[in-house]
C-alpha positions as CSV (number, residue, x, y, z in Angstrom):
1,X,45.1,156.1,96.5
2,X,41.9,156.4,98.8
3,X,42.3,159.2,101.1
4,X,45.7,160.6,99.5
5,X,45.6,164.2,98.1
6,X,47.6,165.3,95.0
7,X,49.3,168.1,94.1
8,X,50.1,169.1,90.5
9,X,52.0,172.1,90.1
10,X,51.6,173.1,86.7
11,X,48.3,172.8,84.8
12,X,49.2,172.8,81.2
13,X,48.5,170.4,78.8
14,X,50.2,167.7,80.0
15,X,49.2,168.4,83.9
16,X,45.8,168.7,82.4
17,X,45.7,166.0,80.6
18,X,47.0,163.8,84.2
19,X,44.4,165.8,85.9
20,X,41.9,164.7,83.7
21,X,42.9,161.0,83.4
22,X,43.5,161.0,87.0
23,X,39.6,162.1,87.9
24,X,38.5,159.9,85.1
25,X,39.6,156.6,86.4
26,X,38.4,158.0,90.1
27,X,41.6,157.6,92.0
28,X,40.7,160.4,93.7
29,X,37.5,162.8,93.9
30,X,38.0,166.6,92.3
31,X,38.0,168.1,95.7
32,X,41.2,165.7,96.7
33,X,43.1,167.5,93.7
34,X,44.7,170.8,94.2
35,X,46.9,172.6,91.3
36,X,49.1,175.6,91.0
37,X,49.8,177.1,87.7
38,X,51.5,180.7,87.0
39,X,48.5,181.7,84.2
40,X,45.4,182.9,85.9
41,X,43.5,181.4,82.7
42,X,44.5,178.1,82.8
43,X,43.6,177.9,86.2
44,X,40.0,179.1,85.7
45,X,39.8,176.4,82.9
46,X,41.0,174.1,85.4
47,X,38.5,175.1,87.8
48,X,35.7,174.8,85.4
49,X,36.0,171.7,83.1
50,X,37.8,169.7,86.3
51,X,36.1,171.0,89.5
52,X,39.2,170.9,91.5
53,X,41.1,173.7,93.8
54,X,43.6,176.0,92.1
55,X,46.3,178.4,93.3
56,X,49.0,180.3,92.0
57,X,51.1,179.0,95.0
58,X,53.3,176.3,94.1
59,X,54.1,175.8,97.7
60,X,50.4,175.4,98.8
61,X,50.3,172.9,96.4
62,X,53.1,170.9,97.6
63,X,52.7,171.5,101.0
64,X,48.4,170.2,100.9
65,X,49.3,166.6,99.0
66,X,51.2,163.2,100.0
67,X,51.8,163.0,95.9
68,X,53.4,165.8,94.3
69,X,53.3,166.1,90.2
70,X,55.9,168.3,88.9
71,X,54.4,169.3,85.2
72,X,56.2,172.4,84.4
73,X,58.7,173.2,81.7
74,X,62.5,172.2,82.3
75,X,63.5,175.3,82.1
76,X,61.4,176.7,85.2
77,X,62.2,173.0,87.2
78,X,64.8,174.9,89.5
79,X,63.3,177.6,90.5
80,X,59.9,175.5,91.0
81,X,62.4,173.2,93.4
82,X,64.0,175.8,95.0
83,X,60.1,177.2,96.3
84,X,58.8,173.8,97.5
85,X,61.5,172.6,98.9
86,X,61.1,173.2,102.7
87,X,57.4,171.4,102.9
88,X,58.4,168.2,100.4
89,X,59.8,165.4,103.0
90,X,60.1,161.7,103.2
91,X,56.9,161.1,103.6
92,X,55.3,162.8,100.0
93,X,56.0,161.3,97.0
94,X,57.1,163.5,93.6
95,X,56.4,162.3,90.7
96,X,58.2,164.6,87.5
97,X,56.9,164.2,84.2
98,X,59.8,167.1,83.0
99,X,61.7,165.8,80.3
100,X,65.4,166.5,80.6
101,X,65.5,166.7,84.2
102,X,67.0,163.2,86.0
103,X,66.1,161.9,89.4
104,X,69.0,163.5,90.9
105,X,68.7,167.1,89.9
106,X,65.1,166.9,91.8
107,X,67.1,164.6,94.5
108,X,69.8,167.9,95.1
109,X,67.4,170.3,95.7
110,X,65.0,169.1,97.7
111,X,65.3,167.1,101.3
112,X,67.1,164.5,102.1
113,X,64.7,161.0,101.5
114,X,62.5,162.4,99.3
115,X,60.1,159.8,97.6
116,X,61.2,160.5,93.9
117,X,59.8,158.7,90.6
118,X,60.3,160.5,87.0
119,X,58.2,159.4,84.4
120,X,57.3,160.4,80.7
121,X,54.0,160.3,79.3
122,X,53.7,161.1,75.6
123,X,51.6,163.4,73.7
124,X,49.2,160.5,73.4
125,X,48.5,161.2,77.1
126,X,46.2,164.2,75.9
127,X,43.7,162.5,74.5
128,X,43.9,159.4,77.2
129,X,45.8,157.5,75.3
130,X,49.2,156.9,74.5
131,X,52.0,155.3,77.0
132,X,54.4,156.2,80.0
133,X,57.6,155.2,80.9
134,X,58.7,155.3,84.5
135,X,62.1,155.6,86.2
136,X,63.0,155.5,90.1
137,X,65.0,154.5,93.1
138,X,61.9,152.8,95.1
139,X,60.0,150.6,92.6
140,X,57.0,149.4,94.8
141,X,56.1,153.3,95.6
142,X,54.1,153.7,92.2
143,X,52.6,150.6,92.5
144,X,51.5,150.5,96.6
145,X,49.9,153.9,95.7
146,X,47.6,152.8,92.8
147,X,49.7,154.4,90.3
148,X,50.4,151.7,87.6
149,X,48.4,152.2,84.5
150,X,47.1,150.2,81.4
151,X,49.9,151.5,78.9
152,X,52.9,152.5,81.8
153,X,55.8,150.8,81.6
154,X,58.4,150.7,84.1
155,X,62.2,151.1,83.5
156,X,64.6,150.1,86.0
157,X,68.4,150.8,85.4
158,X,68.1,152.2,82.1
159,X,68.3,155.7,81.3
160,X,65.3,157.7,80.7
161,X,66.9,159.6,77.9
162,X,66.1,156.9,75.4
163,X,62.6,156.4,76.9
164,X,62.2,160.1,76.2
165,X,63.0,159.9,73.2
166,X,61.3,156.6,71.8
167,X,58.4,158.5,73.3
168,X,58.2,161.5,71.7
169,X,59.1,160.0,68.3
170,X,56.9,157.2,68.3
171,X,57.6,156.2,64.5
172,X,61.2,156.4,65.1
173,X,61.1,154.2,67.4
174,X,59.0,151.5,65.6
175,X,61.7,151.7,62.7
176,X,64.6,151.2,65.3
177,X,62.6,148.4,67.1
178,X,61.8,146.6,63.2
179,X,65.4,147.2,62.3
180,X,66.7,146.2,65.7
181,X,68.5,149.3,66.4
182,X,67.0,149.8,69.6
183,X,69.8,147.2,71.5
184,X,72.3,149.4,70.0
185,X,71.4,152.4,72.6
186,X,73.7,153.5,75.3
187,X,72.5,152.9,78.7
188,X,73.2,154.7,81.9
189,X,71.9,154.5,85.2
190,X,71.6,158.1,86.5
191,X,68.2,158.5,85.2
């Protein structure tokens, strides 16, 4: 990711936690990393433990990086869409880490060819642990910009929702894998 700059537009805990992971493995120096967040606070934290540029403009944001990370809530995805969407193009790539929200909500709201992957880390993630599942229509995107990690899985064709949800419940999901349950999940493809 030499020479790329990244946007995260929300710095919460989980944008944080990328932020921090993302510096920590130096795929790209503090000063390439630029993050909007709504709370004055967290941005000053951001400021201080990471080094990197903050704003309350998610627009800025979007508009300074080739990669995008969408770390906001679902509930504030649309209206986080709705004010980037004239600067994100074919030629930056957004990566969501929103749970809930499929490729093609992001897809409708913003321009046409926009470079789209959706993944979910788990709460793992905030410690620099834990491990991701991806989901998107251009495989090779993640992986020509640096972006596969030690513990990231990717998941072509098969729904995120169960991703999501083997995630965030990790023993669940090592009952349903021990009692074979897991080849019992619905599948679909609009992820």
């Amino acid at each position: 990711m030499k020479g790329k700059k990244i946007g995260v537009i929300g710095g919460g805990k989980m944008g944080g936690a990328l932020i921090g992971g993302i510096l920590a493995h130096h795929l790209v120096p503090a000063e390439a990393v630029i993050v909007a967040d709504v709370d004055k606070g967290q941005r000053e934290e951001l400021e201080k433990n990471h080094a990197v540029k903050t704003t309350d403009d998610n627009r800025l944001a979007a508009k300074s990086a080739q990669i995008i990370i969408l770390a906001v809530k679902p509930q504030n995805m649309a209206e986080v869409l709705a004010g980037i969407s004239g600067v994100v193009d074919k030629n930056k790539l957004v990566i969501s880490i929103a749970a809930g929200i499929p490729i093609r909500f992001i897809s409708e709201r913003l321009k046409a060819g926009a470079r789209i992957i959706r993944t979910m880390p788990n709460t793992p993630a905030l410690v620099g642990g834990g491990v991701m599942g991806t989901a998107n229509s251009v495989q090779s995107m993640a992986e020509a910009l640096g972006l596969t990690l030690p513990g990231c899985a990717s998941i072509p064709g098969v729904t995120m929702i169960g991703v999501c949800g083997c995630l965030s419940r990790g023993a669940m999901c090592a009952t349903c894998v021990l009692f074979g349950a897991i080849g019992s999940l619905q599948c679909r493809t609009d992820s």
